[in-house]
N, CA, C and O atoms as CSV, one atom per row, in Angstrom:
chain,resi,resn,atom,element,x,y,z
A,1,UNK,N,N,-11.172,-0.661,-28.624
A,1,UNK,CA,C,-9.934,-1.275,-28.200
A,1,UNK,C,C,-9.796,-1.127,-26.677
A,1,UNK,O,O,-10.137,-0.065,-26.157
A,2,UNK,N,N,-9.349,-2.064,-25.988
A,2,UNK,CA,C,-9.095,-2.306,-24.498
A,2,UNK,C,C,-8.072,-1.694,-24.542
A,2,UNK,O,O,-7.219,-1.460,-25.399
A,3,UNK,N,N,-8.359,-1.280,-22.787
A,3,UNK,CA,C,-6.798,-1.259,-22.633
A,3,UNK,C,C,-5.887,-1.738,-21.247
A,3,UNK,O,O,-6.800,-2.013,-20.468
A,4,UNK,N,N,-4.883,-1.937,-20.664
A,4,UNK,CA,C,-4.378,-3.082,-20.062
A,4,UNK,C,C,-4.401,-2.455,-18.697
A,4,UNK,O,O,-3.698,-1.536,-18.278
A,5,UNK,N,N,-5.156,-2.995,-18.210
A,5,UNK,CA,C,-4.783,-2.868,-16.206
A,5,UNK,C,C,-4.040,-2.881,-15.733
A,5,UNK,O,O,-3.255,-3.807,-15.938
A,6,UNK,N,N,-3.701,-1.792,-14.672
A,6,UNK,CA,C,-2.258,-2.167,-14.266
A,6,UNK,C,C,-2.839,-2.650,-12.260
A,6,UNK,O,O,-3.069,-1.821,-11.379
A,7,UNK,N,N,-2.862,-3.117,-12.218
A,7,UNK,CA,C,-2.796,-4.243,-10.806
A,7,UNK,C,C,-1.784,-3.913,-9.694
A,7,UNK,O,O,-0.636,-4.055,-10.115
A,8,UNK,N,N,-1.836,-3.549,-8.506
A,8,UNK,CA,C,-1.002,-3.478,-7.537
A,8,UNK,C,C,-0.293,-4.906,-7.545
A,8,UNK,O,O,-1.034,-5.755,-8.040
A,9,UNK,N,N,0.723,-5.313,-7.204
A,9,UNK,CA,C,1.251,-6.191,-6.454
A,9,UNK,C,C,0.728,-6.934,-5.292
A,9,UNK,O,O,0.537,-6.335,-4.234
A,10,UNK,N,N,0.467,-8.268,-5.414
A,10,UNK,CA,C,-0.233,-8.814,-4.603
A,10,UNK,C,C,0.374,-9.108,-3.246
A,10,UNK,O,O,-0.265,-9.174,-2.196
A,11,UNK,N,N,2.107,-9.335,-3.433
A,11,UNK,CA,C,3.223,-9.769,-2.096
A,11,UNK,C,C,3.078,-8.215,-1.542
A,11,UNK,O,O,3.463,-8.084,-0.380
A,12,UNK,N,N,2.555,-6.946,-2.226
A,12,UNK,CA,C,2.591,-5.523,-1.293
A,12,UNK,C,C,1.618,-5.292,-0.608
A,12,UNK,O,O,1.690,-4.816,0.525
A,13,UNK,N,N,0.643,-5.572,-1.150
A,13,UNK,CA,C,-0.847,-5.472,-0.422
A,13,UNK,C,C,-0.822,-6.710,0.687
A,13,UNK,O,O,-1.613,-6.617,1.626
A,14,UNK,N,N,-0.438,-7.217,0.656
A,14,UNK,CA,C,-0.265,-8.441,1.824
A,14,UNK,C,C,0.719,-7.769,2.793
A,14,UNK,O,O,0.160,-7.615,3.879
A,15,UNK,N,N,1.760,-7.394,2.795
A,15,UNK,CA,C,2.767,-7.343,3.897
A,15,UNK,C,C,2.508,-5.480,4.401
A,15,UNK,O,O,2.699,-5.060,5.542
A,16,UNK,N,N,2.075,-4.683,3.285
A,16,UNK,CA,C,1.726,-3.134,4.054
A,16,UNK,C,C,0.553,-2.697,3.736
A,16,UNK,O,O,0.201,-2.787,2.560
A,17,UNK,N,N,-0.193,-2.208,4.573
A,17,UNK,CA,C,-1.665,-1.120,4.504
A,17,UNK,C,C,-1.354,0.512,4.281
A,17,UNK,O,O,-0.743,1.184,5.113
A,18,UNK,N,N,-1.644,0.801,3.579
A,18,UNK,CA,C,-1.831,2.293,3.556
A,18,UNK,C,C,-2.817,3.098,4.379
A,18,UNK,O,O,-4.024,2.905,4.524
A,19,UNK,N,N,-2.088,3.983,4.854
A,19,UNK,CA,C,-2.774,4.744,5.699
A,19,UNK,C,C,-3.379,6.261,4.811
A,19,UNK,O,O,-2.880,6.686,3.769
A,20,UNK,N,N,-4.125,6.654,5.278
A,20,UNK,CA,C,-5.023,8.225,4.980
A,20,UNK,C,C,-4.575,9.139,4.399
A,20,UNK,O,O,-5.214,9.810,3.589
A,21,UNK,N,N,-3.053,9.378,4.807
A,21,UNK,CA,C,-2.212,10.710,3.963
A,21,UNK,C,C,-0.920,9.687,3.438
A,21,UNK,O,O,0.280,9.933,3.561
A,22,UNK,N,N,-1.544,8.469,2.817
A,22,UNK,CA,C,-0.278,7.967,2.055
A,22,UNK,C,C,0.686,7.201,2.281
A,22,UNK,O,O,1.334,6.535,1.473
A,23,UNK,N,N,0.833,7.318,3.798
A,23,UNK,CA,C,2.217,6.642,4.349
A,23,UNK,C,C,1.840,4.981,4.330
A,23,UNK,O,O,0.727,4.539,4.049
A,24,UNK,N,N,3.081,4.134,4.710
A,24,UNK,CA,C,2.510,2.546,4.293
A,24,UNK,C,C,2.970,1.961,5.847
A,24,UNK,O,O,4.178,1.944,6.085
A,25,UNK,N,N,2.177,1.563,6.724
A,25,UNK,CA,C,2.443,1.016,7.492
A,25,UNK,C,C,2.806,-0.504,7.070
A,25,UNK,O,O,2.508,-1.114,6.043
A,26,UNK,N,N,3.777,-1.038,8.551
A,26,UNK,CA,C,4.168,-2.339,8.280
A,26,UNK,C,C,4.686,-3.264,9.344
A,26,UNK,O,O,5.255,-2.918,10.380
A,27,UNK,N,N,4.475,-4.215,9.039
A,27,UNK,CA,C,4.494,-5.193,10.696
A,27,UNK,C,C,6.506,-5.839,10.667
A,27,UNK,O,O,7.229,-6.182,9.732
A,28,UNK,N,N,6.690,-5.756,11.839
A,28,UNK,CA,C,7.500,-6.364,11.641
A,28,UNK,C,C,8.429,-8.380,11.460
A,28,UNK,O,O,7.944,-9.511,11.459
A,29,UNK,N,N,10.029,-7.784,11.326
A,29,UNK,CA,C,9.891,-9.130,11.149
A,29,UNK,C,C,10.651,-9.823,12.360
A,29,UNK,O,O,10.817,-9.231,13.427
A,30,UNK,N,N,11.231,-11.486,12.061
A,30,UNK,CA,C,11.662,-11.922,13.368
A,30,UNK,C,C,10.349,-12.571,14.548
A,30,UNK,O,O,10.693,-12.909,15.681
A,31,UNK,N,N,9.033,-12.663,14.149
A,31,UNK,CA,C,8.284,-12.641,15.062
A,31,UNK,C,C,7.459,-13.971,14.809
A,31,UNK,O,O,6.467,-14.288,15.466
A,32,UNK,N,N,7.997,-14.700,13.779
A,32,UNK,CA,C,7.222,-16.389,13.469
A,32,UNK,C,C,7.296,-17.258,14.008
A,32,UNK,O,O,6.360,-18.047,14.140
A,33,UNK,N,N,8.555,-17.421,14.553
A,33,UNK,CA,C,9.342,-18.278,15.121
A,33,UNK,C,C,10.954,-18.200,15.879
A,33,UNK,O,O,11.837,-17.372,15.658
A,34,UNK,N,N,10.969,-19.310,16.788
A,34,UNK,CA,C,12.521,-19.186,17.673
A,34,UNK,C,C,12.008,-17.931,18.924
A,34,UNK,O,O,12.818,-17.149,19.420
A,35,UNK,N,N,10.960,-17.946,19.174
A,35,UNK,CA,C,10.877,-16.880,20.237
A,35,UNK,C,C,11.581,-17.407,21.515
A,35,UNK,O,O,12.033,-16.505,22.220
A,36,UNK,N,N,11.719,-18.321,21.841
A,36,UNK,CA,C,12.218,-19.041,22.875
A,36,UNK,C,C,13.686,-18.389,23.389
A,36,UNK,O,O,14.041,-18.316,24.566
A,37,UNK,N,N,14.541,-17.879,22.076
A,37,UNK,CA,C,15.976,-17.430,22.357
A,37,UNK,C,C,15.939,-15.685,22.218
A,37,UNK,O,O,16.979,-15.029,22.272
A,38,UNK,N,N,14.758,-15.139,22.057
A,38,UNK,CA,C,14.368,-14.040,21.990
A,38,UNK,C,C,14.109,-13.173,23.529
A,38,UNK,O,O,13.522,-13.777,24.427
A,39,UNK,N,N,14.586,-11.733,23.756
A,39,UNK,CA,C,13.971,-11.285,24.948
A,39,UNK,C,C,13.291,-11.300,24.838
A,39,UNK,O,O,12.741,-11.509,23.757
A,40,UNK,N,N,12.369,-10.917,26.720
A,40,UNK,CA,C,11.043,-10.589,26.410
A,40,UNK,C,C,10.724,-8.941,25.934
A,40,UNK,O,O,9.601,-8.772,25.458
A,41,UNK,N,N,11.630,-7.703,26.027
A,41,UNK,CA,C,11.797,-7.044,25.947
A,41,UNK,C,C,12.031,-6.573,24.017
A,41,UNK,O,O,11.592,-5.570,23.454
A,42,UNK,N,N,12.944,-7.830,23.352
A,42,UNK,CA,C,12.646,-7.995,21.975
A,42,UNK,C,C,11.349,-8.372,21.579
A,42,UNK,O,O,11.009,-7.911,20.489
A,43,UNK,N,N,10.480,-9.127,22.195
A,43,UNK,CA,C,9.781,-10.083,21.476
A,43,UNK,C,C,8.480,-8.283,21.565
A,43,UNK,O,O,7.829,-8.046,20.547
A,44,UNK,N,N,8.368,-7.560,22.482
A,44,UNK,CA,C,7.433,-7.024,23.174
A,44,UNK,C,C,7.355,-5.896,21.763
A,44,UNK,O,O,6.406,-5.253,21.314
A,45,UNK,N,N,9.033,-6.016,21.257
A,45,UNK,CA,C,8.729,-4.153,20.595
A,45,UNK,C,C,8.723,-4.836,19.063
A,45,UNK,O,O,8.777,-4.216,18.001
A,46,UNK,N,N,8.653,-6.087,19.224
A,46,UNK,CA,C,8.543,-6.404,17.206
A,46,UNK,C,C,6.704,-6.766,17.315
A,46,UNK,O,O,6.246,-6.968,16.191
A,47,UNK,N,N,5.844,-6.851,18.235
A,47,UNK,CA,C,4.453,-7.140,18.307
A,47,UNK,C,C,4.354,-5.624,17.890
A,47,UNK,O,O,3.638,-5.629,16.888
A,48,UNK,N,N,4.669,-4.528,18.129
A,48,UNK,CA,C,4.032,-3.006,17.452
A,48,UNK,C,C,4.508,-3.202,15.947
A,48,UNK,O,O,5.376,-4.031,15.676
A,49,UNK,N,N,3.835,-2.315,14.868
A,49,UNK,CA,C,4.057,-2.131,13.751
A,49,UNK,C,C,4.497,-0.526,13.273
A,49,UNK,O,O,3.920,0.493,13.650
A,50,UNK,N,N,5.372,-0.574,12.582
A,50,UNK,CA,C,5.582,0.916,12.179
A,50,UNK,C,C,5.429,1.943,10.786
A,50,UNK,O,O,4.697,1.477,9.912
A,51,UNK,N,N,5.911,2.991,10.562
A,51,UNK,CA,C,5.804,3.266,8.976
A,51,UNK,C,C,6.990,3.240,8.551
A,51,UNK,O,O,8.054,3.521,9.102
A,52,UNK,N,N,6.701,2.822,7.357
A,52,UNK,CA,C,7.682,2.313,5.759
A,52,UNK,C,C,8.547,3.838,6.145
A,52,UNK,O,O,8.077,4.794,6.761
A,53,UNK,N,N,9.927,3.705,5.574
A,53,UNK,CA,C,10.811,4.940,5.692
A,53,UNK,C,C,10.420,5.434,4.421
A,53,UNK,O,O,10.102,4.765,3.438
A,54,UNK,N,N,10.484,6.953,4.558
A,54,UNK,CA,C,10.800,7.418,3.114
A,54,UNK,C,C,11.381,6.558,2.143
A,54,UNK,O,O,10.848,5.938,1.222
A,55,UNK,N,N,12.623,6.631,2.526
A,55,UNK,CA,C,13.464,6.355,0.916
A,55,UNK,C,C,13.155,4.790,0.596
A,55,UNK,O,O,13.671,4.377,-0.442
A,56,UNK,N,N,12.535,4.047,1.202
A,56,UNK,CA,C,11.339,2.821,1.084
A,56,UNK,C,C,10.407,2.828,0.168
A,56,UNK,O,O,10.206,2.181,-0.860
A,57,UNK,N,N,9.773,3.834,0.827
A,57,UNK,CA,C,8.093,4.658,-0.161
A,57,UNK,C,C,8.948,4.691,-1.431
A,57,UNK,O,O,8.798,3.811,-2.279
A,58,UNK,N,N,9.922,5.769,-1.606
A,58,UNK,CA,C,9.977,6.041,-3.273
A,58,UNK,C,C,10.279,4.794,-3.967
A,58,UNK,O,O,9.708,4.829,-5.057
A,59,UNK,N,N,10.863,3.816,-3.829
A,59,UNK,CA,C,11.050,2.578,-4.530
A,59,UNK,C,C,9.787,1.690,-4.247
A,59,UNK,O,O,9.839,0.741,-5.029
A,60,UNK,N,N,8.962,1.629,-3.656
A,60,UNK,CA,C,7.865,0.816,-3.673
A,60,UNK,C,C,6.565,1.905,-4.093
A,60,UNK,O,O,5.395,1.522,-4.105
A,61,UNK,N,N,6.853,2.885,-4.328
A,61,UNK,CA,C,5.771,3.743,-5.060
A,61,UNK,C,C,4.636,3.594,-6.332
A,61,UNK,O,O,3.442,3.867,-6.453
A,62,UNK,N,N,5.359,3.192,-6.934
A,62,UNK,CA,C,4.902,2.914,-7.883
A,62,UNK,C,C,4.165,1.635,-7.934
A,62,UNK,O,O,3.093,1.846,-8.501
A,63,UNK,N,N,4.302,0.197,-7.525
A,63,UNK,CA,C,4.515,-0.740,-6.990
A,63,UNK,C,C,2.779,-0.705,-6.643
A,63,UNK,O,O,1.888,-1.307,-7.244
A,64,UNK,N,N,2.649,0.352,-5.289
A,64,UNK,CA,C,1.280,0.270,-4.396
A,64,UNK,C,C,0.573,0.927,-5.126
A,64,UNK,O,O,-0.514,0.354,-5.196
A,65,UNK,N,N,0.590,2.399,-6.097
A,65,UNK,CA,C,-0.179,3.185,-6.517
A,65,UNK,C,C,-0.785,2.618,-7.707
A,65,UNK,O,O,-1.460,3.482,-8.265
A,66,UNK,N,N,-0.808,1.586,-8.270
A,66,UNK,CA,C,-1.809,0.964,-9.558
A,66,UNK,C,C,-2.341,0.701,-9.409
A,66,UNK,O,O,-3.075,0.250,-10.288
């Protein structure tokens, strides 16, 4: 008897990478379009990416770990 795979989420693996000790990095948003009405000073600090907050991780936990 088989038994059933459980599969990460495909929209999670697309939008965050996991890093080495777990944490989920993630790009930000605001940065597709309309830059034109944007600082340059906004536009400069949404090009860096950061890590997922804790209380983030525990609700998407489960989610990344299958």
């Amino acid at each position: 008897m088989s038994t059933v795979k459980l599969h990460s989420k495909g929209s999670i693996t697309k939008r965050f990478k996991t890093l080495s000790k777990g944490k989920l990095k993630h790009w930000r948003a605001y940065t597709s379009h309309l830059a034109y009405s944007k600082s340059t000073k906004q536009k400069r600090h949404l090009r860096k990416s950061s890590l997922l907050n804790s209380s983030d991780w525990k609700r998407l936990k489960k989610v990344v770990s299958r």
